[in-house]
C-alpha positions in Angstrom: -48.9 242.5 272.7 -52.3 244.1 272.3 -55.6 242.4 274.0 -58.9 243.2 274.5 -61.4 241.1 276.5 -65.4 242.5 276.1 -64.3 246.0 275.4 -67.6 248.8 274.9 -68.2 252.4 274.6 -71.1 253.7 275.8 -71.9 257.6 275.9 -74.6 260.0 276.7 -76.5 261.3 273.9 -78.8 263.6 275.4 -80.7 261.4 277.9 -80.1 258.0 275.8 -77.6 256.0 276.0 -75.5 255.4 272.7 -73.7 252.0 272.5 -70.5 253.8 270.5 -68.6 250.1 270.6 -70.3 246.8 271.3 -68.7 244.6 273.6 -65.7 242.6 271.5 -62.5 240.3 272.4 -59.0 240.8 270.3 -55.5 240.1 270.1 -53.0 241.5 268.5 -49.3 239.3 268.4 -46.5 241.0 268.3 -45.1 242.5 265.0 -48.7 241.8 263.4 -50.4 244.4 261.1 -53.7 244.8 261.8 -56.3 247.1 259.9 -59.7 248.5 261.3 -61.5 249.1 258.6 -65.7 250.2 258.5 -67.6 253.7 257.4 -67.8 256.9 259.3 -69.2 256.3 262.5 -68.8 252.5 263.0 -66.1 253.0 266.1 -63.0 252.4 264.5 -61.2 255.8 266.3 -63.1 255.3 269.4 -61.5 251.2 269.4 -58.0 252.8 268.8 -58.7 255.8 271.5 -59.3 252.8 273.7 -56.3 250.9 272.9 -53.7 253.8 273.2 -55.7 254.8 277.0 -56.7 258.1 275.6 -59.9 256.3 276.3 -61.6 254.6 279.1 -64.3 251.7 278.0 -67.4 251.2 279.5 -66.9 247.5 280.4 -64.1 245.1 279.7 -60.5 245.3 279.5 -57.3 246.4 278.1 -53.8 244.7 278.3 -50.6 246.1 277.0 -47.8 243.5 277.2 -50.0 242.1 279.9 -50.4 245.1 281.8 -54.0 245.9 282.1 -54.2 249.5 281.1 -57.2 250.3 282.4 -56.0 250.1 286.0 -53.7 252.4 285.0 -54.1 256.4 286.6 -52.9 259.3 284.1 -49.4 259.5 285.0 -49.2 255.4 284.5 -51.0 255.8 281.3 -48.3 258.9 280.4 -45.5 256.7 281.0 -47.1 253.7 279.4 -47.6 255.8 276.1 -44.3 257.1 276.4 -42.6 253.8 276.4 -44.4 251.8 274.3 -46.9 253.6 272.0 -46.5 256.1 268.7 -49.2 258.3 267.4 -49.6 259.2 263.7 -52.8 261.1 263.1 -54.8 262.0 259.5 -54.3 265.7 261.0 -50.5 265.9 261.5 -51.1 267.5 264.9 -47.3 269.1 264.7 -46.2 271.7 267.0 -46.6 274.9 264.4 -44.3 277.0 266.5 -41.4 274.1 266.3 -39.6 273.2 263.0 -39.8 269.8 261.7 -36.8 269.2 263.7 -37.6 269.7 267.3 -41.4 268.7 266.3 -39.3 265.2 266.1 -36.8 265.9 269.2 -39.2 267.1 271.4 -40.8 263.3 272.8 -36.8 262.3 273.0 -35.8 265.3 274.9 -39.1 264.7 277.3 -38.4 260.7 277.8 -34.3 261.7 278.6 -33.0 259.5 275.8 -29.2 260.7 275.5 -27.5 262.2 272.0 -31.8 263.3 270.4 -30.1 265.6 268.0 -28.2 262.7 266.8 -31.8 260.5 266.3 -34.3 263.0 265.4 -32.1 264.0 262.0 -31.6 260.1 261.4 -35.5 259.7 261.3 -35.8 262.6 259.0 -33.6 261.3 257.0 -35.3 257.7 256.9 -38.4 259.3 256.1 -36.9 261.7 253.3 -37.0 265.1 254.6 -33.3 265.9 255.4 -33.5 269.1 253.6 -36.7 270.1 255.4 -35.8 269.3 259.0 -35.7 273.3 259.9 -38.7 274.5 257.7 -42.1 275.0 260.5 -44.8 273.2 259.7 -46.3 275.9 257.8 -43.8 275.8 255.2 -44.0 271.9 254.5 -46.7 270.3 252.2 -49.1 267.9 253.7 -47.1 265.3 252.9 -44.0 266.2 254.1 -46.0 267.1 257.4 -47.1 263.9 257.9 -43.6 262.6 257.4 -42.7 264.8 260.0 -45.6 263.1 262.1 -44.5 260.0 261.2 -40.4 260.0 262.4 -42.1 261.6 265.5 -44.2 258.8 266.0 -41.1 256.6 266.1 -38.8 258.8 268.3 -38.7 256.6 271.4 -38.7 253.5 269.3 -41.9 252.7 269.8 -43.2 248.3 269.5 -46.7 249.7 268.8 -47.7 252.1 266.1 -51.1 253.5 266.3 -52.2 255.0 262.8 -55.8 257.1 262.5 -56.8 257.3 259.1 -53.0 258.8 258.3 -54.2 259.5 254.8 -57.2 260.7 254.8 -56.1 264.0 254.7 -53.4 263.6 251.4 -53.8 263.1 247.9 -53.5 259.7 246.6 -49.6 259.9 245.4 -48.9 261.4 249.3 -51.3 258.8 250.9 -49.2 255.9 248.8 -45.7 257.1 250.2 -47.0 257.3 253.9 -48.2 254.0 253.5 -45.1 252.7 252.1 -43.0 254.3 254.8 -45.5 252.9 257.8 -45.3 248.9 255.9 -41.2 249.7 255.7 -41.3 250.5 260.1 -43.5 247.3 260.0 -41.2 245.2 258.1 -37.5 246.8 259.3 -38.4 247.3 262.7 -41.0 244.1 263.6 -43.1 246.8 264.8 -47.0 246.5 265.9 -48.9 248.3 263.1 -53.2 249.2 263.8 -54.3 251.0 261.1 -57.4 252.4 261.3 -59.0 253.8 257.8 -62.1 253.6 255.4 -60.1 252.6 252.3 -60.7 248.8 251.6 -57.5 249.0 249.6 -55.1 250.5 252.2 -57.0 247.8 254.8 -56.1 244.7 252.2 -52.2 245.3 253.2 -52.6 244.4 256.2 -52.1 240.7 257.8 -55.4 240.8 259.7 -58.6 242.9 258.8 -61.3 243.6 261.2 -64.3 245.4 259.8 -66.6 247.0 261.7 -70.3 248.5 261.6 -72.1 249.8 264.1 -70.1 249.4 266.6 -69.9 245.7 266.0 -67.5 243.3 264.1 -68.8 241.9 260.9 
């Protein structure tokens, strides 16, 4: 499902180079869990950047149900994303103009899938916010936001879920539900979980941990 063969970052930090990612080899089967766990700065975000495209590595190589993504142009990497990948983010990143509801229909309506209406309430509804599901996101908790991020995450039914540090920005009783609701999409739905986070405990759920420092898998 996921692969990658001697991925690094490397970026310019003034005039020396700064190795973001050292050069590592993964796999990731379909319907696993994986966490990425490590301390501020070790490269989990940028290794999760990478997989989802939104990043290009400095050497190596990244396959998405064998399709090597990093041959991809924009518009391949669009439609890849599209297809295949959903986005939940420790900053919500809702549209604050758009209530919960068409925060939700919105990738539906772009991707063409027939009867949204129909599927955005269902996914409020899985992820408890059918009474909220015309409040904006000003109105809603953080929580209930993320929620909201969450059922948008799985609007085109997504195999991969991408998670970056999704409760890092709750209280613990919010953080617990959000990871309740992402281990119930990876149990109900066989869906590919990464999680990327600081919290050793939230990393222990998952089937496979990778920890990494500097850059580098320890």
């Amino acid at each position: 499902m996921i692969e990658l063969r001697d991925v690094s970052k490397t970026v310019m930090s003034g005039t020396e180079p700064l190795t973001i990612l050292h050069p590592l080899s993964l796999r990731v089967a379909q319907g696993e869990f994986l966490s990425i766990v490590g301390p501020s700065g070790s490269g989990k975000s940028t290794m999760l950047g990478l997989i989802a495209g939104l990043d290009a590595p400095s050497s190596g190589d990244v396959l998405i149900d064998d399709v090597n993504i990093t041959r991809l142009d924009e518009d391949g990497l669009a439609r890849l994303r599209g297809e295949k990948i959903g986005f939940v983010f420790q900053f919500f990143h809702l549209i604050p103009s758009l209530t919960a509801y068409e925060n939700v229909a919105v990738p539906m309506e772009i991707a063409g899938i027939a009867d949204p209406q129909k599927r955005a309430r269902g996914l409020l509804e899985e992820v408890g916010l059918t009474g909220r599901a015309h409040h904006y996101p000003s109105q809603l908790s953080g929580g209930e936001q993320q929620r909201v991020a969450l059922a948008r995450a799985l609007a085109n039914d997504p195999p991969i879920v991408l998670a970056d540090e999704p409760t890092g920005n709750l209280d613990t009783a919010n953080g617990r539900h959000i990871m309740d609701l992402l281990r119930e999409v990876h149990r109900t739905r066989k869906t590919t979980l990464v999680l990327v986070t600081h919290d050793a405990e939230l990393a222990a759920m998952a089937d496979v941990q990778l920890v990494l420092r500097d850059g580098r898998v320890v």
